[in-house]
C-alpha positions in Angstrom: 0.0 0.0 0.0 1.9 3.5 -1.1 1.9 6.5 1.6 -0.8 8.1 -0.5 -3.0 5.7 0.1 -2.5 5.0 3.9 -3.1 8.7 4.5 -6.3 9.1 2.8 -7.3 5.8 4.8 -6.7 7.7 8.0 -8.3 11.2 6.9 -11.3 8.8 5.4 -11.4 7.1 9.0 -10.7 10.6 11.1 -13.8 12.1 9.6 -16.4 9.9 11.1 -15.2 10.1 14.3 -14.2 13.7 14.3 -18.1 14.3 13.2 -19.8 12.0 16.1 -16.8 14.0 18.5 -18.7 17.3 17.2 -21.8 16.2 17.9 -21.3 15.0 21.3 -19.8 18.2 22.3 -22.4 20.3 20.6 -25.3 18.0 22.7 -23.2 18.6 26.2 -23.2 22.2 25.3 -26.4 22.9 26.6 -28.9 25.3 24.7 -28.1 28.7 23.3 -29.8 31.8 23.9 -33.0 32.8 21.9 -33.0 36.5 21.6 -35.2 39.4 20.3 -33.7 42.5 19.6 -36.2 45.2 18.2 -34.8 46.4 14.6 -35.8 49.8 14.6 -34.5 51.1 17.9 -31.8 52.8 18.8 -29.8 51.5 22.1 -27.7 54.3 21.9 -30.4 56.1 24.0 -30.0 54.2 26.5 -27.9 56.1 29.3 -29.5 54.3 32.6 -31.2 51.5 33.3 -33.3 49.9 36.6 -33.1 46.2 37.2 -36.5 45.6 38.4 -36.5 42.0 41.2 -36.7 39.0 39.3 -39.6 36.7 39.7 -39.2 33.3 41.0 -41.0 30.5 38.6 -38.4 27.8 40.1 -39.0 25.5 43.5 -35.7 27.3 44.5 -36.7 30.1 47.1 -33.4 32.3 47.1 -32.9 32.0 43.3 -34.8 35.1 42.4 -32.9 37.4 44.7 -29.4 36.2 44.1 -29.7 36.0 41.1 -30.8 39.6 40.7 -27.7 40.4 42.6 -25.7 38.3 39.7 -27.4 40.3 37.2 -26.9 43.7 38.6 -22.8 42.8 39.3 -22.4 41.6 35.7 -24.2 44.4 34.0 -22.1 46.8 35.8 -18.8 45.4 34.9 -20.1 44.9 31.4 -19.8 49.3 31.9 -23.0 50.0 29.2 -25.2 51.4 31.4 -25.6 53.4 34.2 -27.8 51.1 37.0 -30.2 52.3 39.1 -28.9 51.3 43.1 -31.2 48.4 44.0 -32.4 50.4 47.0 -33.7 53.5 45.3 -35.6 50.7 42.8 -37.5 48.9 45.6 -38.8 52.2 47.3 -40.0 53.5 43.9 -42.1 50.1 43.4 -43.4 50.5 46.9 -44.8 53.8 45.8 -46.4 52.5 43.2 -47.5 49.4 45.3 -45.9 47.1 43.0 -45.2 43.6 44.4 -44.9 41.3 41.8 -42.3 42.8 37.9 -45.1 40.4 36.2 -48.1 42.5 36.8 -46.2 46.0 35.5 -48.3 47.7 33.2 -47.5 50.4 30.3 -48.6 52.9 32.6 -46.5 52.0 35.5 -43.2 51.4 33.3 -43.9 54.7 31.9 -43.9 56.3 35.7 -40.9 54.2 37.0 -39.1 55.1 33.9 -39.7 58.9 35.4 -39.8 58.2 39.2 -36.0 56.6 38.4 -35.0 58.7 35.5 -34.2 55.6 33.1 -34.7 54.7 29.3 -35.1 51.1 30.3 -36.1 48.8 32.6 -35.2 45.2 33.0 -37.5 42.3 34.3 -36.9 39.0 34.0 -37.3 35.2 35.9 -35.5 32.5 36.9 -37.5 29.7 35.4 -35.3 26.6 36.6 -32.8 26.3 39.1 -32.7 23.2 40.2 -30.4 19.5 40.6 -32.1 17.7 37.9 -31.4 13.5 38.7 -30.9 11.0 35.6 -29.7 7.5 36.4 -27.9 8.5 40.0 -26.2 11.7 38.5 -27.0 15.6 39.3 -26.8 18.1 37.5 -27.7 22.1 38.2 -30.0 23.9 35.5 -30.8 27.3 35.7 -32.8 29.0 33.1 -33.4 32.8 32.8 -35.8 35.1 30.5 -34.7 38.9 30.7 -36.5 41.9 28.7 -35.5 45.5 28.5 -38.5 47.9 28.5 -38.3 51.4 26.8 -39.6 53.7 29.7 -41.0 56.4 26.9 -43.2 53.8 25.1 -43.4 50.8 27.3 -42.7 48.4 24.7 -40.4 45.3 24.6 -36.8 46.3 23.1 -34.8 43.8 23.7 -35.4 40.0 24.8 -33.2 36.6 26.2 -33.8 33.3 27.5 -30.7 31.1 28.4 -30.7 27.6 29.8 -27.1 26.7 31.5 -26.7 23.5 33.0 -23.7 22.4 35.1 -22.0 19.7 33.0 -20.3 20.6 30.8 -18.2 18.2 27.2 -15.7 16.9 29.4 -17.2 16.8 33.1 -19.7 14.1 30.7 -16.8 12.4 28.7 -14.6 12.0 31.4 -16.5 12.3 34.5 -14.7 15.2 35.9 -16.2 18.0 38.6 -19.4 19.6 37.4 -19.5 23.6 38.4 -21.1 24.8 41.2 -24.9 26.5 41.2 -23.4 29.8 41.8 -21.1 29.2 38.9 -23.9 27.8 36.4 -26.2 31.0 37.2 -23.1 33.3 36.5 -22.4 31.6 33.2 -26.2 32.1 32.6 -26.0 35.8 33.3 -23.0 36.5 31.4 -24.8 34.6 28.6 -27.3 36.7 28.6 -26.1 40.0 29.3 -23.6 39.2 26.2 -26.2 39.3 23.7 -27.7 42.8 24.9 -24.1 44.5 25.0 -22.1 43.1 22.7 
């Protein structure tokens, strides 16, 4: 057999399992973000923004508040914005008798957006954050939806859901440590944040 021929052998045999390799890590990836970004506005007007409490939709009790916290941190050293301290944001929703970011209507972003002096307010929800069990074997999951609202019209500008999980290609191939559920929401966050910044 000439060298020729053995080299095409192994490329012919490389490709296969270089394609399943692919697809393995692409599965262990976890799911990417699905965003909406409104075509016709301008984030450039955007000087400030408040981050409104998350709401809770997961069985975990402190996920909501710490990852609001996450949020805030992360948005802050991603330097686009100006953010509202979290203190000054809770005492204008008590004025307005606001318990629950769900439940805002147009009105009400409109007279935050004032109250605050922001173009944009961010709500969002922890959907999952929990150790899902398969066959003995935990893993973390956290899933967050975020939306900005434009304070001058109340409408939706910009829009992300991520889903981050704690195992990652190789913690699955070779069994190695998984990362932590403060490290998995962080991840999420950043994920997130990424596609409204950058």
């Amino acid at each position: 057999m000439g060298l020729g021929r053995l080299q095409l052998n192994r490329i012919g045999l490389a490709t296969p399992i270089l394609v399943v390799l692919l697809m393995v890590l692409a599965g262990c990836s976890g799911m990417g973000s699905t965003v909406f970004v409104h075509r016709d506005y301008n984030f450039n007007f955007v000087e400030k923004v408040a981050v409104i409490p998350f709401e809770n939709l997961s069985n975990d009790q402190g996920a909501s508040a710490r990852v609001t916290h996450l949020f805030i941190t992360e948005l802050l050293a991603a330097d686009a914005f100006d953010v509202v301290e979290p203190g000054e944001v809770s005492l204008a929703l008590s004025k307005l008798s606001l318990t629950r970011s769900d439940m805002i209507s147009e009105d009400q972003a409109k007279q935050l957006g004032k109250a605050l002096g922001v173009q944009g307010l961010i709500l969002g929800a922890v959907n999952e954050s929990s150790g899902l069990r398969s066959a003995g074997n935990g893993e973390t999951v956290v899933t967050l939806d975020v939306r900005m609202v434009e304070t001058e019209s109340a409408q939706t500008v910009w829009s992300a859901t991520h889903t981050e999980g704690s195992k990652g290609f190789f913690s699955s191939l070779f069994g190695t440590s998984e990362k932590s559920q403060s490290e998995v929401a962080r991840k999420c966050v950043r994920k997130v944040i990424k596609t409204l910044v950058d």
